[in-house]
N, C-alpha and C positions, 0 to 999 in steps of 0.2 A: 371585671371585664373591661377589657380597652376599647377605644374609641372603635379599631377597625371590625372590632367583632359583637357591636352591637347591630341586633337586630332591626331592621326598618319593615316599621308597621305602617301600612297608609290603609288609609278608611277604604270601605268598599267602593267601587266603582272608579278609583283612581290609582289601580295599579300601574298603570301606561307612566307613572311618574316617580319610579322606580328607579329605572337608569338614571334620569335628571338630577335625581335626589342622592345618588350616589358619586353622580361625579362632582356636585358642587361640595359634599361635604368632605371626599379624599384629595380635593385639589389644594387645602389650605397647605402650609411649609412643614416640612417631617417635622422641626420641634415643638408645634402649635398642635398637633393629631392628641396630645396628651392635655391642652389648654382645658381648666373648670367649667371655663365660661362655652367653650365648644360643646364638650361634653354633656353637659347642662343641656343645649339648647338641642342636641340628637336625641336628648332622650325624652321631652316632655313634646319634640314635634311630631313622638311616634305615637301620642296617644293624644293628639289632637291639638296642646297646648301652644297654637299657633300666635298665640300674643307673648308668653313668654318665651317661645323658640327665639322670636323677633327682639325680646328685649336683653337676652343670653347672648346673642351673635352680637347683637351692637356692642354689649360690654366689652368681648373679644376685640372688638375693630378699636375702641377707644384705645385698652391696652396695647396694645400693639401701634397705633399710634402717637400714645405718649413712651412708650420705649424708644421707637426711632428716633423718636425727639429729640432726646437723653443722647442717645447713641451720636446722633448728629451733631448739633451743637444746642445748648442750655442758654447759652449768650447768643447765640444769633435769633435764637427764638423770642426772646426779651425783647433785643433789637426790633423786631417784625413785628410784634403783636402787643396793642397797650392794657392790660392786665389791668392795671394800677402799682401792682407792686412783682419785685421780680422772683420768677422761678427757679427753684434751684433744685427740690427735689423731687418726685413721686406723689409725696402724699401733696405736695403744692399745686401740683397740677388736678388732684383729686378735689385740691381745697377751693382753689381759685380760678379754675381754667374749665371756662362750657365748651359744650361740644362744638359751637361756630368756630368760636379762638383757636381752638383745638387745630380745623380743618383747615385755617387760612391760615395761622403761621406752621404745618406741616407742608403747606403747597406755598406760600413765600422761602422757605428755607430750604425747599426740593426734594421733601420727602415723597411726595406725592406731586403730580400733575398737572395742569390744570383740567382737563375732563374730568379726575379722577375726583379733584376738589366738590366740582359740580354733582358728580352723580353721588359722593356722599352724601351733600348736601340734602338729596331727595331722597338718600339712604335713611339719613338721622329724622329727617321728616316722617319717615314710613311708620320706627321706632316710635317716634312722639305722638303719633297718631293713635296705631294699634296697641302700643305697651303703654303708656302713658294715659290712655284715656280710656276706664273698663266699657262705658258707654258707647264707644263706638263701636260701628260694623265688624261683624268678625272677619278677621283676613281669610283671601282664599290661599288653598296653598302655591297656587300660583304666585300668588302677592308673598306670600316668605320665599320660597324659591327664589325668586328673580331679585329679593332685597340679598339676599345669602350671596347668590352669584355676584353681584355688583360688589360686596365687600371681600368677596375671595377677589376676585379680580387686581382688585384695583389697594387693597391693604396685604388680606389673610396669604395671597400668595406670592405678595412683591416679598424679592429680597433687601436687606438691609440698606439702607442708601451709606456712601461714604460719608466716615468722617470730616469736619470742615476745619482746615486748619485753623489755628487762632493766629489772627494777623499780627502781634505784637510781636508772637512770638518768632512768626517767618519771618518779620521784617531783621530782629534781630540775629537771628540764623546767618542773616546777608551778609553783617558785619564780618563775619568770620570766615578765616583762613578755608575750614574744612567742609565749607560750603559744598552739596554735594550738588555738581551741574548735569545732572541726568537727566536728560531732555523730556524722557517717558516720564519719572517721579515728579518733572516740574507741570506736565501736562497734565497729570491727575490729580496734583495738590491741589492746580487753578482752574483748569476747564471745567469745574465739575460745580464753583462757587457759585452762591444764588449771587443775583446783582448787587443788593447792600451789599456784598465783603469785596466783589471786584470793583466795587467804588469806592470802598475804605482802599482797600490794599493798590489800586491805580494812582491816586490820592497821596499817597502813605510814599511809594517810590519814589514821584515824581517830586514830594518834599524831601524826602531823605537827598534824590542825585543832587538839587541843587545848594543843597545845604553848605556854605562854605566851609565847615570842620566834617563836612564827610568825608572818612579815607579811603584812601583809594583802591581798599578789598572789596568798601560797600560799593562804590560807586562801578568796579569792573562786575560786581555779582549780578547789578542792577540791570546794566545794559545785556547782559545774559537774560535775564528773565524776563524785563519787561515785553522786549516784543513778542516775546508767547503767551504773555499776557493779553496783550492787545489785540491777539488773532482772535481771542473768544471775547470782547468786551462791546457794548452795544453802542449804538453810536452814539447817542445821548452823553452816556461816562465819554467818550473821545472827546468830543467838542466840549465838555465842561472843563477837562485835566488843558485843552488846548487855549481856552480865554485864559487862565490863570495865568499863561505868557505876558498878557497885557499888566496883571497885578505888578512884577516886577519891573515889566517897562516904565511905569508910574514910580516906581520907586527910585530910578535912575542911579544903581548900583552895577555897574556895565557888566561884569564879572558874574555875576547873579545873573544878570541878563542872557548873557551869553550862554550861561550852562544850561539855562532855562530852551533856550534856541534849542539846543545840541542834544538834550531829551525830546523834544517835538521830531527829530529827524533821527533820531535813534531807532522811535515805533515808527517812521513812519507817518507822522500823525500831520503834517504840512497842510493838508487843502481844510481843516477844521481851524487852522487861525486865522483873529479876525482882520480887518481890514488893514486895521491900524500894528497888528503886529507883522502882517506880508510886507509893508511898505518899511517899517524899519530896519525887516531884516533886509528885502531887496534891494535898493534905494541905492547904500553904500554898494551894492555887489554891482548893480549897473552901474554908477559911477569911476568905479574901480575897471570893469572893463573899457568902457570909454578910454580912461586915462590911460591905458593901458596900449592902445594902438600901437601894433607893428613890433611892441615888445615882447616878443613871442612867450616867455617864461611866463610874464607875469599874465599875458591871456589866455592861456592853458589855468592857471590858478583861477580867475575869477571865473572862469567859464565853469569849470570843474564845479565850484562854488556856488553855483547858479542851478546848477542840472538838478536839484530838489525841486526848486522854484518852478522849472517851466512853464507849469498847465496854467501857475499862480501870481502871473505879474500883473500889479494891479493898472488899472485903463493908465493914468496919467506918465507912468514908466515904459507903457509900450513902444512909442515911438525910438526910445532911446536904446531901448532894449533890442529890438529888430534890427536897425542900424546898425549895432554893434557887434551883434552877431554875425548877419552878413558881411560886414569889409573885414572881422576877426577870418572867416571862415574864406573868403576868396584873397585875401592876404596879398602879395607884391609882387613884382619883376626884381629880377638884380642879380646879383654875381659874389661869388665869392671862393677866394682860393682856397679853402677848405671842403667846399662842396662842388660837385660837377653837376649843379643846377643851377637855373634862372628864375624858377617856379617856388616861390617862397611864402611858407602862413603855420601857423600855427601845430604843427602836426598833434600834438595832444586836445587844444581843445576843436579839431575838427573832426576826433572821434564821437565827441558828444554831441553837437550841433548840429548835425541831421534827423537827432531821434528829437531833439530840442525842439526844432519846426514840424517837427509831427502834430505836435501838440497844437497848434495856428489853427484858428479857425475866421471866418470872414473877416474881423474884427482885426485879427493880427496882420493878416495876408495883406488886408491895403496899407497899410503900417510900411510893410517892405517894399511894395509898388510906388510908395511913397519917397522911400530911402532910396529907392533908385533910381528915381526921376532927379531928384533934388541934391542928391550929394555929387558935387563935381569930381571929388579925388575918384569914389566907384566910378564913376563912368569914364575916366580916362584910366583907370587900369583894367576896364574889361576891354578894351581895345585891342588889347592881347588876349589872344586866345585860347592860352589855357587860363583866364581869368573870365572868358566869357563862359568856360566850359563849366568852373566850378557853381560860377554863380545859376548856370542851367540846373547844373543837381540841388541846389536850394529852390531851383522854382519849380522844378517837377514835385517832389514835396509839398509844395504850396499845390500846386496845382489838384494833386490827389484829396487833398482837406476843403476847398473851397467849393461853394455850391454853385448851383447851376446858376444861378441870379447874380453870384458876383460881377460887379460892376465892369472890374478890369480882369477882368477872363482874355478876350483876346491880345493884352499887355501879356497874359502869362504864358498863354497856351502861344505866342509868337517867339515870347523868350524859351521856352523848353524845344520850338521845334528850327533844329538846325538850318533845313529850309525856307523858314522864316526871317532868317537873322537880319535882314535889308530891312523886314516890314519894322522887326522889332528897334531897331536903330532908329527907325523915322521915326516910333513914338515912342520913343525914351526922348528924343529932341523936340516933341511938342509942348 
């Protein structure tokens, strides 16, 4: 007789738990309806045998989750959970793995949940209570019911979880020509990893890019993958893969260094380095603009250069940095027989340098207030007026970021409003 056509017998007086009793025991997975340990435990709960119903279903739920286990990864599970020694087979996990291990590295490695972790927890309690000790109170059937329901739930009728890549083996995949970059297959490899292997494999890339005999199939697959890597990685792994910049700065192999930079701005990953590595990437890049004045090429390059940086220049560089952007971005008067203009700056980098000041917050805003009090050259080329006009659209900008308390508010709110231009001349010369 098969599982669906065994009879349920309940003691007198509690038929009303009929329906209940039938839909917890047809909800488990179509190939588990034939399970010994299921089976078992429908037929001894029809005549009462509510201790061992209780310790028949737990058997089920273990099996089933040492197969996912298997099914999952055997190595990631080692990883998670200290045994003593490692599992490799069935009867190992029969040998050396109790039911706690069991449920915490099934819910570190993502076979299960964390609710799901918890309610087995007081699922396997149930079991050790009522099967485990003949001495104690007999269960009601309530109390098997609702133990039954919690392991359909949350085991007998979860499906399979995915496979977990082995990260050796992806990293190596990279190397290679026929690397497949399928956006969907790279999202389901990695979005799906517990956090140990997105911290191996974050880890694992970020050595292989800068490695200097890495070729350049691995290092093009890399910057493929890692930033859909980094959409699903917690911010913990971000900031740790982001200090490792400092390890190389220490080493003072510039080259190294460098590739080190050019992966942090590949994911993305810029506002997680630390102090000391924003100021060495910055530092030259504001220099570089400075020196750059008026030579249009090369302030398009460093500006361009810069635009990662914004949000992240550190206090001691702002002065130089604000400055620099401003006379880059309101740029010169002058003539030239090539062009039938007088109005000259930078055309490339003043496409960036209006979202660039977006970023300003109180801290930067008097920075600029400052630059335009103090720099002689700015204030006699805004004398011309499509130079006071530009520098208006940098301070309406400022103006939008700045809070109500700033100091020089009416410095700014005088420079953005064209009616004002008399008030704002007198206190640019105070």
């Amino acid at each position: 007789m098969s599982n669906n056509e065994i009879a349920i017998v309940i003691p007198e007086g509690q038929a009303e738990i009929v329906p209940i009793m039938q839909r917890c025991l047809m909800s488990v997975r179509e190939e588990l309806r034939d399970d010994p340990y299921i089976i078992e435990a429908i037929k001894v709960l029809q005549v009462g045998g509510y201790r061992s119903s209780i310790g028949s279903f737990w058997n089920a739920v273990v099996d089933d989750l040492r197969n996912k286990i298997m099914f999952r990864s055997v190595k990631l599970f080692n990883q998670s959970v200290e045994i003593g020694r490692n599992v490799e087979t069935y009867e190992d996990f029969q040998n050396y793995v109790n039911d706690d291990q069991l449920i915490d590295g099934a819910y570190k490695i993502g076979v299960i949940g964390w609710e799901a972790s918890k309610v087995l927890k007081h699922a396997k309690e149930t079991r050790h209570i009522f099967s485990g000790h003949p001495k104690s109170s007999d269960p009601s059937i309530i109390k098997v019911l609702a133990m039954m329901d919690d392991c359909i739930k949350y085991v007998l009728n979860a499906e399979y979880p995915a496979q977990i890549i082995d990260v050796n083996d992806y990293v190596a995949t990279l190397a290679e020509q026929n690397y497949d970059r399928n956006v969907v297959a790279i999202e389901s490899a990695l979005g799906d990893l517990p956090e140990i292997y997105k911290n191996e494999l974050a880890n694992r890339l970020y050595t292989s890019y800068i490695h200097p005999q890495s070729t350049s199939i691995l290092r093009s697959n890399i910057e493929f993958v890692a930033p859909i890597l980094w959409r699903v990685l917690p911010k913990p792994i971000k900031i740790q893969v982001a200090r490792r910049v400092d390890q190389e700065i220490q080493k003072g192999k510039a080259d190294i260094t460098e590739t080190a930079f050019s992966f942090i701005e590949l994911v993305k990953n810029q506002s997680y380095l630390s102090v000391v590595a924003r100021r060495y990437q910055i530092d030259p890049l504001v220099k570089e603009l400075t020196a750059a004045f008026d030579d249009f090429p090369r302030e398009n390059d460093a500006v361009k250069d810069l635009v990662p940086y914004a949000s992240l220049i550190p206090d001691d560089l702002l002065p130089e940095y604000v400055l620099s952007l401003t006379r880059t971005y309101v740029g010169r008067m002058g003539s030239s027989a090539r062009w039938n203009r007088t109005d000259f700056f930078a055309d490339g980098a003043a496409m960036y340098i209006p979202d660039m000041f977006k970023s300003f917050d109180d801290h930067a805003a008097s920075y600029f207030v400052e630059g335009v009090k103090a720099n002689e050259l700015l204030k006699r080329r805004i004398e011309a007026p499509a130079k006071m006009r530009r520098l208006r659209i940098l301070g309406n900008i400022v103006l939008e970021k700045i809070s109500n308390t700033f100091q020089e508010r009416q410095f700014i709110e005088a420079l953005c409003d064209e009616q004002r231009e008399a008030e704002f001349l007198a206190l640019l010369r105070q």
